[in-house]
C-alpha positions as CSV (number, residue, x, y, z in Angstrom):
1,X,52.3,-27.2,145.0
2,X,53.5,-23.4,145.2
3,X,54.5,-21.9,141.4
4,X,58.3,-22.2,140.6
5,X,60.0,-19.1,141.4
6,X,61.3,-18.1,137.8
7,X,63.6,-15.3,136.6
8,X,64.1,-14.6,133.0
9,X,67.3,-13.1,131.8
10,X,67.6,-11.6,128.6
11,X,63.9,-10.6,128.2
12,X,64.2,-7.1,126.5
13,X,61.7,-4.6,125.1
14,X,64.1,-2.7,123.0
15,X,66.1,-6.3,121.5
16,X,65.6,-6.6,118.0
17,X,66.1,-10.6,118.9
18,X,64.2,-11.5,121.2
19,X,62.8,-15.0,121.8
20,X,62.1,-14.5,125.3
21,X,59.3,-12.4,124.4
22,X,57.8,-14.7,121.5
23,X,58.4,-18.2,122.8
24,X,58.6,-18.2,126.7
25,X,56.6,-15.3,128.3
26,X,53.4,-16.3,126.5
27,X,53.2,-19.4,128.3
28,X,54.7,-18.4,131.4
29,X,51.6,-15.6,131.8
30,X,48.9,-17.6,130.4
31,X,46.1,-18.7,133.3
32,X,48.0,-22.8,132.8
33,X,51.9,-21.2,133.1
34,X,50.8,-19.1,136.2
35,X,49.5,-22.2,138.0
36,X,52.7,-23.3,138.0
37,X,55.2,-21.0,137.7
38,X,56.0,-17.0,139.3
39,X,58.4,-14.6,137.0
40,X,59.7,-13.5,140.8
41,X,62.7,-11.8,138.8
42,X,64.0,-10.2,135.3
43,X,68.2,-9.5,135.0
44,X,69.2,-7.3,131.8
45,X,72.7,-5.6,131.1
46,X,71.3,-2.8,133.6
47,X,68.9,-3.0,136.3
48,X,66.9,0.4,134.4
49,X,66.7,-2.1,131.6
50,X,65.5,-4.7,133.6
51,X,62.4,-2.2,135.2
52,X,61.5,-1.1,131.4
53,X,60.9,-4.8,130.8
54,X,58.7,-5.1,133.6
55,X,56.7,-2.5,133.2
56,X,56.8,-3.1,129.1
57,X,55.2,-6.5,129.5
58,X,53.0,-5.9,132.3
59,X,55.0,-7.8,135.0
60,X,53.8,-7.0,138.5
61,X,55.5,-4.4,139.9
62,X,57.1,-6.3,142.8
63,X,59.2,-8.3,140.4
64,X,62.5,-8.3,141.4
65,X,65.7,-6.2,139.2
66,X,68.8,-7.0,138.5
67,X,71.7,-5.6,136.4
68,X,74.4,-8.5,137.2
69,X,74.6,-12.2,137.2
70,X,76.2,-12.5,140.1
71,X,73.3,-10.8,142.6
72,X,70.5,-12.6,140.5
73,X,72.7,-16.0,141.7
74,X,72.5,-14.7,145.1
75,X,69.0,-14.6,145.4
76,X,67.3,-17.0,147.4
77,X,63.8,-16.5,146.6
78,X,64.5,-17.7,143.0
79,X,64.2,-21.4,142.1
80,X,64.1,-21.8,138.1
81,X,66.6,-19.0,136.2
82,X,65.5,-19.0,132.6
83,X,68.7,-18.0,130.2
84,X,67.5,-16.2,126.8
85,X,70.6,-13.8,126.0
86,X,73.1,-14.4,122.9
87,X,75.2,-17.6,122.6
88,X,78.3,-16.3,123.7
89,X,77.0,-15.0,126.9
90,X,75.1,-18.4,127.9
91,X,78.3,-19.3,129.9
92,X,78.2,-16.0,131.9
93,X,74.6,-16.1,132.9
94,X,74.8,-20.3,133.4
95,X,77.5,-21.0,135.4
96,X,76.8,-18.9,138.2
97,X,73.7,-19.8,138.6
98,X,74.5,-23.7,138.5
99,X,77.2,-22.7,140.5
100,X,74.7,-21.5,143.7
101,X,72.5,-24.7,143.3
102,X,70.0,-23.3,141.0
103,X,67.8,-25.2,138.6
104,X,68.4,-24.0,135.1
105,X,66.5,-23.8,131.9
106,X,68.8,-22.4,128.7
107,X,68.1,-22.0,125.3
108,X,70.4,-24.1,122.8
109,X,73.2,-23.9,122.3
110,X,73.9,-24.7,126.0
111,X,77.7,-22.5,125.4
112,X,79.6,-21.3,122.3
113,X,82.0,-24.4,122.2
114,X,82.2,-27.9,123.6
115,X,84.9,-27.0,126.5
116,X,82.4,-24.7,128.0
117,X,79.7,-27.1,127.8
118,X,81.4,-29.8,129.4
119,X,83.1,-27.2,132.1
120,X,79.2,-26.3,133.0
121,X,78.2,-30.0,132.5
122,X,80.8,-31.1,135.1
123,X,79.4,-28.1,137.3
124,X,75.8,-29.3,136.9
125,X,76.3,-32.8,138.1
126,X,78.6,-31.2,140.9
127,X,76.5,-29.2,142.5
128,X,72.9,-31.0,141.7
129,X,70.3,-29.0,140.7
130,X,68.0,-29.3,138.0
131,X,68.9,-28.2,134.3
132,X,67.0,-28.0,131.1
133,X,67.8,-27.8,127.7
134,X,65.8,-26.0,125.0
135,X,65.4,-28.2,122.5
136,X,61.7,-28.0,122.3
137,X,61.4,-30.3,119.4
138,X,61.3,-33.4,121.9
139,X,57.6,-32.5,123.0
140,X,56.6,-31.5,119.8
141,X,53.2,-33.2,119.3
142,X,54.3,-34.3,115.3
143,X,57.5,-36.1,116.5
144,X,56.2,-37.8,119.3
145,X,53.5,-38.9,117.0
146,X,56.0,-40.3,114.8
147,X,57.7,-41.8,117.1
148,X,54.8,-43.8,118.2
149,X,53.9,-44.8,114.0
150,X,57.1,-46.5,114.9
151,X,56.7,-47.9,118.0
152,X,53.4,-49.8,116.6
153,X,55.9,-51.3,114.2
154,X,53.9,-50.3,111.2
155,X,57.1,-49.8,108.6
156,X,59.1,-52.7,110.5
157,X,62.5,-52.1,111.6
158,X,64.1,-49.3,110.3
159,X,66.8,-49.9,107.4
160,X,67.4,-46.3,106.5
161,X,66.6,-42.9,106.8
162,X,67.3,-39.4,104.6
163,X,67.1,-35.9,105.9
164,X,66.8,-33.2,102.8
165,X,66.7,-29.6,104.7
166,X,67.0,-26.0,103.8
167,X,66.9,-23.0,105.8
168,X,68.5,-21.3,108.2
169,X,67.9,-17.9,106.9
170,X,65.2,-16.8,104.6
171,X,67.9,-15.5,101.6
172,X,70.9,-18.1,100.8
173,X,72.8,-14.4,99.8
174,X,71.9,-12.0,102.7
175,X,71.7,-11.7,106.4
176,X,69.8,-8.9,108.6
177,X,71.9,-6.4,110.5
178,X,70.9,-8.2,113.9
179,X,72.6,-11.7,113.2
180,X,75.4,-10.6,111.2
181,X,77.4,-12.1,113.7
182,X,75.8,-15.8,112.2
183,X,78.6,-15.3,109.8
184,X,81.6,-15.8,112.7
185,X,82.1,-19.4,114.1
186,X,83.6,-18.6,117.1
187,X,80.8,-16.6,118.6
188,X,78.7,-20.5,118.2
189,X,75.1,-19.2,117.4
190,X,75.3,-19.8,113.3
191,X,73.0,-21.8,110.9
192,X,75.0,-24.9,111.6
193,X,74.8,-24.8,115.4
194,X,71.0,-23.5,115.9
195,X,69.8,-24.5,112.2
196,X,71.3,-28.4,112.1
197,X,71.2,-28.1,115.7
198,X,67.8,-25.6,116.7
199,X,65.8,-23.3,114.5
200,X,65.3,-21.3,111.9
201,X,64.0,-19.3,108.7
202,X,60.5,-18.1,109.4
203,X,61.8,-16.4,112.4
204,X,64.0,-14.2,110.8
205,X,61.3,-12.7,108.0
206,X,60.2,-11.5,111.0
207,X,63.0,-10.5,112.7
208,X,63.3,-12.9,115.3
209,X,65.9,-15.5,115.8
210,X,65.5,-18.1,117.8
211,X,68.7,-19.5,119.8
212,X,68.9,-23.6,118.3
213,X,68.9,-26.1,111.8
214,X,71.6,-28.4,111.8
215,X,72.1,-29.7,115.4
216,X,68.2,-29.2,116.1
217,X,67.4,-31.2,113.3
218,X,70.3,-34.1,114.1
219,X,68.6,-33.8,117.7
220,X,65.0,-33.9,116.5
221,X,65.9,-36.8,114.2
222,X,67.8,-38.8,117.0
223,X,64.9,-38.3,119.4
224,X,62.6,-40.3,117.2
225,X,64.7,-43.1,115.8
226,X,67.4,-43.0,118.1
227,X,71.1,-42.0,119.0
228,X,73.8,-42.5,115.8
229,X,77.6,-43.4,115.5
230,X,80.2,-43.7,113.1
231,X,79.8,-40.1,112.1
232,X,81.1,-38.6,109.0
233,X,80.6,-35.3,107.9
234,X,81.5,-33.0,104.6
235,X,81.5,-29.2,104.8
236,X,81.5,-26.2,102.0
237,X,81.1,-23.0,102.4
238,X,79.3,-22.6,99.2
239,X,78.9,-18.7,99.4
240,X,81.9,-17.2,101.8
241,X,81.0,-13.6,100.9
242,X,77.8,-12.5,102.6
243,X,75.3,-9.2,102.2
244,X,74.3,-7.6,105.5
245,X,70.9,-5.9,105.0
246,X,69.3,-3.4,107.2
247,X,65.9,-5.0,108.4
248,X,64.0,-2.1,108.3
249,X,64.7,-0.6,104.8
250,X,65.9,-3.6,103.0
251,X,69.3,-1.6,102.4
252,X,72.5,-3.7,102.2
253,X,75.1,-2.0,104.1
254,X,78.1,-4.3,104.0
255,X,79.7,-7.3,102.8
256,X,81.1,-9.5,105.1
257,X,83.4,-12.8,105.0
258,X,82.0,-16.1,107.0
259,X,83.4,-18.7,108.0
260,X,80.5,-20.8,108.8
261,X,79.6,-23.4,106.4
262,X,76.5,-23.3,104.3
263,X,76.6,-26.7,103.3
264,X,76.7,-29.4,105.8
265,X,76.3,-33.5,104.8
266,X,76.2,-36.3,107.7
267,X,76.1,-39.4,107.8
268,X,76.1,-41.9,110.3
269,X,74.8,-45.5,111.6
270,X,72.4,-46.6,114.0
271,X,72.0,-49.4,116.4
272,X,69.8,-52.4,117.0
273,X,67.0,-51.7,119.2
274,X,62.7,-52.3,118.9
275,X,62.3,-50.1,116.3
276,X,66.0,-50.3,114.3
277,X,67.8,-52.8,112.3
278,X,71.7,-52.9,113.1
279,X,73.5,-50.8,111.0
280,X,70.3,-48.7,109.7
281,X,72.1,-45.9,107.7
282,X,71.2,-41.9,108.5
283,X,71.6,-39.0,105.7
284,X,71.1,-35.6,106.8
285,X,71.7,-32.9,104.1
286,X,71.3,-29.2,105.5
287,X,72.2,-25.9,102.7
288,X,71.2,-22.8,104.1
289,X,68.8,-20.5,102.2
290,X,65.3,-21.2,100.2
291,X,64.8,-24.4,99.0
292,X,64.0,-25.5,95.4
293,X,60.7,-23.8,94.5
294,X,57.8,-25.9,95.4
295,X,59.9,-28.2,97.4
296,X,59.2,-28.1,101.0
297,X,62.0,-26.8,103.0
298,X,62.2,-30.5,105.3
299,X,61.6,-33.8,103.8
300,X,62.5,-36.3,106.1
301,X,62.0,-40.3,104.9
302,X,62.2,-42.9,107.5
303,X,62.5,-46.7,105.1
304,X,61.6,-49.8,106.8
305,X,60.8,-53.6,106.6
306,X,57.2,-52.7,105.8
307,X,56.9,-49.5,104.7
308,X,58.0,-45.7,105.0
309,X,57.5,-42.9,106.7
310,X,58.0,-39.4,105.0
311,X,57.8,-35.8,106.7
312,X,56.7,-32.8,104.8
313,X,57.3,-29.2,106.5
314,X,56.0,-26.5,104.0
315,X,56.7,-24.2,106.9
316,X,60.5,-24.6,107.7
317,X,62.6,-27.3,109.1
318,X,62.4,-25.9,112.8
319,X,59.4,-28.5,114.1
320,X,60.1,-27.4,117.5
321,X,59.5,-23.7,116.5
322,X,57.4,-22.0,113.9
323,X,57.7,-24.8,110.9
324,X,53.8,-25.0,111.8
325,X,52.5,-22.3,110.5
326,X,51.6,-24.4,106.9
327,X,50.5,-28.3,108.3
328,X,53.1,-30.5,108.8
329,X,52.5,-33.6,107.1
330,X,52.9,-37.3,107.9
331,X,52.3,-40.2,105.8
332,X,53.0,-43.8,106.0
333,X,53.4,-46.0,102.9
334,X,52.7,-49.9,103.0
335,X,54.3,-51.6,101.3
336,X,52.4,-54.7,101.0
337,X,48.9,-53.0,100.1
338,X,51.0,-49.8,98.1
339,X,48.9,-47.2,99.8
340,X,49.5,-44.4,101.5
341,X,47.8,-43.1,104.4
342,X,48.4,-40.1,106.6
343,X,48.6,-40.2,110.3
344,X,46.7,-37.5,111.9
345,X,48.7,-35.4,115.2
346,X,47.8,-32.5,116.7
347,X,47.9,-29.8,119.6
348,X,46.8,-29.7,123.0
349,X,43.8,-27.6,123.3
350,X,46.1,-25.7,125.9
351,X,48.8,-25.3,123.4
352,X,46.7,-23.7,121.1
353,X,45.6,-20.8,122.6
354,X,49.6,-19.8,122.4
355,X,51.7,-18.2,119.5
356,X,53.1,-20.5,117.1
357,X,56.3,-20.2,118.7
358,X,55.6,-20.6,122.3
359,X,53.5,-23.8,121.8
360,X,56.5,-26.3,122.2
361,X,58.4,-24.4,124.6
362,X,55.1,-24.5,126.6
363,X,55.8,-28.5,126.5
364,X,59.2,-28.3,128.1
365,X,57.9,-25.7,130.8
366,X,55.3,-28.4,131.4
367,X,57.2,-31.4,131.3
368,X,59.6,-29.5,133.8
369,X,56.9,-28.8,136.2
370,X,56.1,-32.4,136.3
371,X,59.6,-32.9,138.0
372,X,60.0,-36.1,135.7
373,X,63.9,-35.8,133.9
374,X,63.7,-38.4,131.3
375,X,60.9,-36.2,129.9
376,X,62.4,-33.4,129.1
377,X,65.8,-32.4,127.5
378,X,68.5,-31.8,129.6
379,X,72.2,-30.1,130.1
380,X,73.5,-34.4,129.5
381,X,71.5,-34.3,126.6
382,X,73.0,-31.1,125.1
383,X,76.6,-32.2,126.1
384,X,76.3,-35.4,123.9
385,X,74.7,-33.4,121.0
386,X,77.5,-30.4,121.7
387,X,79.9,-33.7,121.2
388,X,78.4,-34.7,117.9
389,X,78.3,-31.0,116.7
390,X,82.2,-30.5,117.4
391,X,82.7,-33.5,115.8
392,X,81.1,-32.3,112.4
393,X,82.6,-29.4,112.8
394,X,86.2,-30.3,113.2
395,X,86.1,-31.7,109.9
């Protein structure tokens, strides 16, 4: 089968964000990403941008330029457009694209709020072609081990289950420069949308951001034991008055006011199925900044009939990201015997020879390529979770 003609937009060599770079382009030009996919095509802010990306990351120098949306959307020769820019621009790049047929991979969030979501949703299902959400936690080797400890039935059904998480920035006080804008709920990229909903803290100590704690987590969490209702959420902003610090001398050069809570508690029920009792009860607690010393920053406890399940991530809470670079831990505790045992996971030997943060992204590219959707996340799936978030958020 010939490689899927992909164009990336928002890859940058000058971005100080710039998870195009870190998470997708290492896969896409390893020997196993080139087998099946071409980057046929880059689109920055200018098309002079877009040729000092080419020739900053080696790109062959037929790869195609463009400065606008619009003529990217035109181009027939492209199959797969790959959407890495800032949250409140993912409507821009999307909908045109979806708009001319296109099949369409974008990072979470899939828009800044739920009416653009559902306005590119309706598109989507409109017009037909193939979309993809990136929440890469779904493939992630660890939670699809987990969900098959529970599968086997080895804890029983489940009767409850707590999420304790802290993150979404490396300092509960202070910002850097380039995500100042983390701090203003409008423009939808924040700790609550990306951290409960994507990723998180050990990508800004090195000055990346990736675009999905909160809502990742939730999705994450719902992936392995299943959809909740009855939601019910409490919000705080704990610390409104936040320090803006220059990354590259440490300087703080402004305080700002957000609006964006810190503090986010949810709570919610799940249904009966093979691996849940009716009714099972889900806490998730997310507070933005370092955790209590020693405690990792996720601990996630799954209780059932038989035993329990707990997650430890020394590394962060973003499992679909860079929480791996300490061992993420699973153990099961029987209840019967009292022991406790821990379940081995691990990488593909593929995935390993790929950064940290382009190992699970990898999985999505794959899955993609496979052509199978129940797979792999897509825009349906981020239009329920965009539901859940607005929900919360409302509150």
């Amino acid at each position: 089968m010939a490689p899927i003609r992909t164009a990336l937009v928002g890859l940058s060599q000058s971005a100080a964000v710039s998870w195009a770079s870190v998470a997708h382009l290492p896969y896409l030009l390893s020997p196993r990403g080139r087998a099946k996919y071409e980057i046929t095509a880059l689109c920055n802010s200018t098309v002079a941008n877009a040729k000092k990306a080419v020739a900053a990351f080696n790109l062959p120098p037929e790869t195609k330029t463009y400065g606008d949306i619009v003529s990217l959307a035109a181009d027939p020769d492209i199959d797969l457009v790959v959407c890495n820019v800032r949250v409140d621009r993912h409507y821009e790049v999307v909908r045109p694209n979806v708009e001319a047929g296109k099949a369409v991979f974008c990072e979470w969030p899939l828009a800044q709020d739920f009416e653009h979501v559902r306005n590119i949703v309706s598109l989507a299902r409109e017009k037909g072609g193939r979309t993809m959400i990136g929440t890469q936690g779904r493939v992630a080797p660890v939670l699809l081990k987990l969900r098959e400890v529970l599968e086997q039935g080895r804890i029983g059904k489940i009767l409850s289950s707590e999420v304790r998480a802290a993150g979404g920035s490396n300092d509960r006080l202070i910002l850097p420069s380039f995500i100042s804008y983390f701090t203003q709920r409008m423009v939808g990229g924040n700790v609550v949308t990306i951290g409960l909903g994507h990723r998180e803290s050990s990508f800004l100590s090195c000055g990346l951001v990736p675009p999905l704690i909160v809502c990742t987590v939730m999705d994450s969490v719902q992936f392995v034991i299943g959809d909740f209702t009855d939601i019910q959420s409490t919000l705080q902003i704990q610390r409104p008055d936040v320090q803006i610090q220059n990354p590259a001398t440490k300087a703080i050069i402004e305080t700002v006011k957000s609006d964006v809570p810190d503090l986010v508690i949810v709570t919610g029920t799940l249904k009966e199925s093979r691996i849940s009792q009716e009714g099972a009860t889900l806490l998730i607690r997310f507070r933005r900044g370092q955790p209590f010393p020693g405690e990792p920053p996720l601990v996630w406890t799954i209780n059932g009939e038989k035993g329990e399940i707990r997650l430890l991530s020394p590394g962060g809470t973003a499992l679909q990201a860079t929480a791996n670079t300490k061992p993420v831990v699973l153990e099961v505790h029987d209840f019967e015997t009292d022991s406790i045992q821990q379940v081995e996971w691990d990488w593909a030997d593929w995935q390993k020879e790929l950064p940290m943060a382009a190992m699970n992204v990898g999985g999505l590219y794959e899955a993609f390529a496979d052509g199978d959707p129940s797979q792999y996340p897509t825009f349906e799936d981020a239009l329920k979770r965009h539901e859940q978030l607005d929900s919360i958020l409302a509150t």
